[in-house]
N, C-alpha and C positions, 0 to 999 in steps of 0.2 A: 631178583631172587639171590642170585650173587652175593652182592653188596650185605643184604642182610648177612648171609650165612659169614661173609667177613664180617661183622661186626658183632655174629656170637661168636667166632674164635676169636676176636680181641678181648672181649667182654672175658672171657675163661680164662686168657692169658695162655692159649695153646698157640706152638710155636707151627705155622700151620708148613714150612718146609724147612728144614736145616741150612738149605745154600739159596742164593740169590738166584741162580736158572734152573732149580731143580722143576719140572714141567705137573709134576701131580701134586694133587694137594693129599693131607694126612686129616681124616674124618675125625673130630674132635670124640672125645672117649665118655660113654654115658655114663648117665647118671650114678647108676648101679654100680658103674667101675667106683666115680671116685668114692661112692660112701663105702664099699669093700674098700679100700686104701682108707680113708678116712679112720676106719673103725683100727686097720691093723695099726695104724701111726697112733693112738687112744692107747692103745694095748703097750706101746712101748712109752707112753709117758709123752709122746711128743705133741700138745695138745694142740696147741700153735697153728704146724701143720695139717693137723686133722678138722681145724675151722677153717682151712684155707680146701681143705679137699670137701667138705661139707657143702661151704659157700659155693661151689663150682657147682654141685648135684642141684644146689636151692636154683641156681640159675636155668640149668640144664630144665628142670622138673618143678617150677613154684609153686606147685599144688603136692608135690609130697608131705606127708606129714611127717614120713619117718628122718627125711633131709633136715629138716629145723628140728626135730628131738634130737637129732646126735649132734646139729652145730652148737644147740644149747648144753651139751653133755660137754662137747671140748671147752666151750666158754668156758664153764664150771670150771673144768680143769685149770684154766691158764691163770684162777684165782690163787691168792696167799692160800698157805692151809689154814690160817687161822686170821679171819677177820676182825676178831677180838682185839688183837693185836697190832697186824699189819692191817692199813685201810686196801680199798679197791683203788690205787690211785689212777688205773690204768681205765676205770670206766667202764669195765668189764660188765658188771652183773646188769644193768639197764640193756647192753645187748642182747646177754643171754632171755630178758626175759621178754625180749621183743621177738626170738627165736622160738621159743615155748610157748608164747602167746599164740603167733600164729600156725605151730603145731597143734594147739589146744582146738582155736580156729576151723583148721580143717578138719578134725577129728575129734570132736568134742567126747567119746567116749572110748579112746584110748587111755586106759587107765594110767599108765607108764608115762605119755607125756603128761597128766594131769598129776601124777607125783614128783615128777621134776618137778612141776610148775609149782609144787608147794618146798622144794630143795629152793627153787631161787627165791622164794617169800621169804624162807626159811634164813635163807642165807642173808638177805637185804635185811632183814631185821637185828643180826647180828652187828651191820654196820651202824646203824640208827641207835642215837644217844637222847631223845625225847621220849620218856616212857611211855607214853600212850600213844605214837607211832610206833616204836618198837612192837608193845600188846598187840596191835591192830595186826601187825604182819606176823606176830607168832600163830593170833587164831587163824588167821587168813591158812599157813601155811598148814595148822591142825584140821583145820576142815578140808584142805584140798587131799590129804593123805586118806583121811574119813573120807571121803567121796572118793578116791584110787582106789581104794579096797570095797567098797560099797560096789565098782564096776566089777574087779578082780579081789577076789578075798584069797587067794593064791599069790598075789603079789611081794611078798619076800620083804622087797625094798622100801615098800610104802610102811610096812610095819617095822624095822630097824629104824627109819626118821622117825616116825612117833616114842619110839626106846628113846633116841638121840636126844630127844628133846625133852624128856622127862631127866634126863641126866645134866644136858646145860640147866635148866630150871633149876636143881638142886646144887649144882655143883660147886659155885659161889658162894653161896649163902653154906651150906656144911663146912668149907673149908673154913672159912670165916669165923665159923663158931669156935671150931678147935682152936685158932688162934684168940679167940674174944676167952675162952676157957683156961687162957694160960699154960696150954698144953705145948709141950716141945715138939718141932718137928721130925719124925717119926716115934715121937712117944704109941703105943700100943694102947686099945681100947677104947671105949662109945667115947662123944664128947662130957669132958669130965663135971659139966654145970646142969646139973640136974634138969634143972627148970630151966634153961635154953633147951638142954634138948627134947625135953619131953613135948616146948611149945613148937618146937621144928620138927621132930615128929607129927605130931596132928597139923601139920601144914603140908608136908612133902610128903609121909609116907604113902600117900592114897595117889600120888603122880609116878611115885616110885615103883608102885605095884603095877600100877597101868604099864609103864614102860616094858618091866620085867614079864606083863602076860605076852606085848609086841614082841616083844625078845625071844622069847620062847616059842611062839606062831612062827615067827621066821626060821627056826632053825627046825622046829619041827618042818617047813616046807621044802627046807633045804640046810641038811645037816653040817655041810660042809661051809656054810657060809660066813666068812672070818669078819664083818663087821658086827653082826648077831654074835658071836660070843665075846667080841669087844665091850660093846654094850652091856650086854650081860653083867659082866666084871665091875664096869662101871656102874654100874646100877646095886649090884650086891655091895660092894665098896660102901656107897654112900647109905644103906641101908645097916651097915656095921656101924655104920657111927650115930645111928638115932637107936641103937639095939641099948638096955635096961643092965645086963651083966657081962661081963668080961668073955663068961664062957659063950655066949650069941655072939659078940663081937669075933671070936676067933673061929667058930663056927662059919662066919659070914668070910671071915676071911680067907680060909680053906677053899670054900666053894668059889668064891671069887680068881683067889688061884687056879684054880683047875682052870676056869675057862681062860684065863690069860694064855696059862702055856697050853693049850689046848689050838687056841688062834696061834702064837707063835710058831708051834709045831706044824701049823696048815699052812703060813704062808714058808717055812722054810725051806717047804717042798715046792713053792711055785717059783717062778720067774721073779727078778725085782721088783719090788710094787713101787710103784710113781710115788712122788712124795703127796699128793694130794689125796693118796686114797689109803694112808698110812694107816695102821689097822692098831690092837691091843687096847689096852684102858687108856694110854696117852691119847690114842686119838680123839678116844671117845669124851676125855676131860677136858680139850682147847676146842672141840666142836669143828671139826674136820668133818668137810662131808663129801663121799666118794661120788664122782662127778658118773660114773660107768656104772651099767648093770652089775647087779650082783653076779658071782661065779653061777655056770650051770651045775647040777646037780651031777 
C-alpha cells in the first residue's frame, strides 16, 4: 500500500516532505484543489500552469469529465491567437482534443464539453490547407455547436462560435472584394463593383444573418457578454459592405460601432484579458477563439 501511495505523489510531482528526516508525510491535495487553482491560473492568462494543475486533477480523478474540459480549455489557451497566421508548432491542439474527447467520453451530454469539442474542430480546421479537410472540420465543428445547444439552448458560447464562424466564412472573401473593386483602404461605403457584390451578397448574406440571429441569442442570454458584441460588429461590418446605398452602408456602420465600444467599455472595467481571449471586431476578424467560459451574468 505504501509504495503505491509513493508512486501517486511522484506521479503528481508532490514534494511529499520539505527535509530529508522530516518524520510525516504531507497527504497529496485533491482533485478539486487543483482544478480550483487550475481555473484561478486560466483567469490570469497563465494557461501553461493551469494544464499542469488540470493534468494533476485528471490523475488524481480519471473519470472527471469536468478535469479534461478545463485541461482542453487551458490547451486552447497556450495556442497562437490566430492560427491563420501563426501554425500550432507546439502540437498543441491534437492534445487538447484527446482532452475533450474523453471529456466528451465520459459525459456524452455535457453540452459545454461538446462545444469546446466543436472550438477544437473548429480551431483544427483553421490550421488545414486542403480544402475539403478544412470543409469536413468546419461542418464537424457546425454540428457539434448545433448539437451543444440542441442539449443546452441557454448555452451563450456555443451560439457566439456559430456568430464566429459566420464571420471567418465571410471575412476573406469581402475583404478581398473591396480590394478586387479598386477601393482604397479605408475608402467609405458597400463594395464599389456592382455585380461582385451583389453575387457575394446572395452567397454570404443568408450565413450573415445566421451568425447575427447567434449573436443576438447570446447577448440576449447574457447581456454582458463582450465576445457577442464583438461578433456582432463584425458581422454588421461585413454586412455594410454587401448593402446597395451609401446611406445602409453608414447605417450598418453606426450600429456596428455601438457594439464595438460597447465591448470596449465592458472589458475596460474588467481585469486584463489574456491575449488569447482578445475581444472587439479585431478578434472577431483573425478568428481568435476564447479558450474560458463566457462571463457570468
Amino acid at each position: 500500500m505504501r509504495s503505491s501511495y509513493l508512486a501517486l505523489i511522484f506521479a503528481i510531482g508532490t514534494d511529499i516532505c520539505p527535509t530529508i528526516h522530516c518524520q510525516t508525510q504531507t497527504a497529496p491535495s485533491s482533485a478539486a484543489a487543483f482544478i480550483q487553482q487550475g481555473k484561478a491560473d486560466m483567469e490570469r492568462g497563465l494557461y501553461a500552469q493551469a494544464e499542469f494543475e488540470f493534468r494533476k486533477a485528471t490523475l488524481l480523478e480519471p473519470e472527471s469529465p469536468q478535469a479534461y474540459l478545463l485541461l482542453a480549455r487551458a490547451l486552447l489557451g497556450e495556442l497562437p491567437p490566430n492560427l491563420k497566421v501563426l501554425p500550432d508548432v507546439q502540437g498543441v491542439l491534437p492534445k487538447a482534443e484527446e482532452a475533450i474527447n474523453r471529456a466528451v467520453a465520459l459525459s456524452p451530454e455535457n453540452a459545454e464539453a461538446v462545444c469546446v469539442q466543436g472550438i477544437v474542430s473548429y480551431k483544427t480546421a483553421l490550421t488545414l490547407k486542403v480544402p475539403e479537410q478544412k470543409s469536413q472540420r468546419m461542418d464537424q465543428a457546425r454540428t457539434l455547436f448545433e448539437r451543444a445547444l440542441a442539449a443546452d439552448p441557454k448555452l451563450a458560447e456555443a451560439h457566439v462560435e456559430l456568430a464566429r464562424m459566420a464571420v471567418d466564412e465571410a471575412m476573406d472573401v469581402i475583404l478581398g472584394a473591396r480590394l478586387a473593386s479598386t477601393m482604397k483602404i479605408g475608402q467609405s461605403g458597400p463594395i464599389a463593383d456592382m455585380i461582385l457584390r451583389r453575387s457575394l451578397r446572395a452567397k454570404y448574406e443568408p450565413s450573415i444573418e445566421y451568425g447575427l440571429t447567434h449573436a443576438r441569442e447570446a447577448l440576449n442570454l447574457n447581456a454582458r457578454y463582450g465576445q457577442a458584441m464583438s461578433q456582432m460588429a463584425a458581422l454588421i461590418l461585413l454586412r455594410a459592405n454587401l448593402r446597395e446605398t451609401d446611406a445602409e452602408f453608414a447605417a450598418d456602420m453606426k450600429e456596428a460601432s455601438k457594439w464595438q465600444q460597447q465591448d470596449l467599455a465592458l472589458r475596460s472595467k474588467q481585469p486584463q484579458t489574456p491575449p488569447n481571449q482578445a475581444g472587439g471586431v479585431i478578434g472577431g476578424i483573425i478568428g481568435s477563439v476564447p479558450s474560458v467560459a463566457p462571463p457570468k451574468r
